[in-house]
C-alpha positions as CSV (number, residue, x, y, z in Angstrom):
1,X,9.4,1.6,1.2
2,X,9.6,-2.0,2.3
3,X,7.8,-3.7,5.4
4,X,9.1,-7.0,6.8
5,X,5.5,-7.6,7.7
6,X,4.3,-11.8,7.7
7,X,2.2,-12.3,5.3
8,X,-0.6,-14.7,6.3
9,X,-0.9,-17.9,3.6
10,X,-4.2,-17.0,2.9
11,X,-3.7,-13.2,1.9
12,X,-0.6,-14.9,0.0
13,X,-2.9,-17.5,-2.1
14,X,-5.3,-14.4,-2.5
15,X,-2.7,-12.3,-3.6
16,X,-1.6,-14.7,-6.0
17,X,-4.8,-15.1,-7.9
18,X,-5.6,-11.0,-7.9
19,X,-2.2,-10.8,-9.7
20,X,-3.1,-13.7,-12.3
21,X,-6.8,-12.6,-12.8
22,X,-5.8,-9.3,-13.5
23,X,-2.3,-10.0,-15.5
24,X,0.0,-8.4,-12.8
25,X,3.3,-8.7,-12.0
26,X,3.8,-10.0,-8.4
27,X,6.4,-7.0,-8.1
28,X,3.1,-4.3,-8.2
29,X,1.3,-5.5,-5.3
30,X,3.9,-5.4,-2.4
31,X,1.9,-6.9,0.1
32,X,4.2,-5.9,3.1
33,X,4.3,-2.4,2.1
34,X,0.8,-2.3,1.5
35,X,-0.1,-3.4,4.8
36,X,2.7,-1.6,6.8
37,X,0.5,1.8,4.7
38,X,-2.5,1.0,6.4
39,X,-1.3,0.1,9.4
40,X,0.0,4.1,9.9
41,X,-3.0,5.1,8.2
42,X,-5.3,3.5,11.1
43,X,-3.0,4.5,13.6
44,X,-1.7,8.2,12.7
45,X,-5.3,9.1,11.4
46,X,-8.7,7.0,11.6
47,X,-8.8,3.2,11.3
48,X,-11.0,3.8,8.1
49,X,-8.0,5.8,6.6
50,X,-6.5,2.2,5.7
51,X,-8.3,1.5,3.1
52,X,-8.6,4.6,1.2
53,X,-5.2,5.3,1.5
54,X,-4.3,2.1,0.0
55,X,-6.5,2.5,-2.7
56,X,-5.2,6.2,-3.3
57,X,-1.8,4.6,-3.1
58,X,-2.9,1.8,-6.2
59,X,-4.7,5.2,-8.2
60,X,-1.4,7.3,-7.5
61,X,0.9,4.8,-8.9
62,X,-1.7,3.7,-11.5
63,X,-1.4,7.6,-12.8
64,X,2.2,7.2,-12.8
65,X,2.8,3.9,-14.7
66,X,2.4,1.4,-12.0
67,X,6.0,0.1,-11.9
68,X,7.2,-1.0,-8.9
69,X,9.3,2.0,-8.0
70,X,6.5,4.6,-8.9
71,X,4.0,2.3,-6.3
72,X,7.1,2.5,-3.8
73,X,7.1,6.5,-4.5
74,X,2.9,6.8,-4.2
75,X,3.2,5.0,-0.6
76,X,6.1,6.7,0.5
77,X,4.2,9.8,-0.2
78,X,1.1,8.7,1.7
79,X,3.0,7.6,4.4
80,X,4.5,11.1,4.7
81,X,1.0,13.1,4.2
82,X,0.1,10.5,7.1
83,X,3.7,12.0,9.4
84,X,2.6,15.4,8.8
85,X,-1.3,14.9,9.9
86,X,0.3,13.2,12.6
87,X,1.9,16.5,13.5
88,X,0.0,18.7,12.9
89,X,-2.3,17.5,16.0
């Protein structure tokens, strides 16, 4: 699920060097989806749900082979979990 989010230069440039220190391709860490995630997360639960869920989201698709369409599948899935706590309030 893609996000048309701005991406500040600096979280760019810091981006950039996360993916070449720790051999990724630039595909795995889709930074607009990533932050359009935690935005929900901090809205539709706690503000301190951002974080975790990203990192659930980067375990999830770790599990699953980390390829850009399985990351795409782990945040989709957040994002619903996140739709139906929403809900369920």
């Amino acid at each position: 699920m893609a996000d048309d989010r701005e991406v500040p230069p600096e979280l760019a440039a810091w981006t950039e060097t996360l993916v070449y220190e720790f051999g990724l391709d630039a595909e795995q860490v889709p930074i607009g989806s990533i932050l359009g995630l935690a935005a929900v997360a901090a809205h539709g639960v706690t503000r301190p749900a951002a974080p975790l869920s990203a990192f659930v989201a980067g375990l999830v698709a770790g599990q699953h082979g980390a390829t850009p369409e399985e990351i795409a599948a782990a945040i989709g899935e957040i994002r619903a979990l996140i739709a139906d706590h929403e809900g369920a309030e």
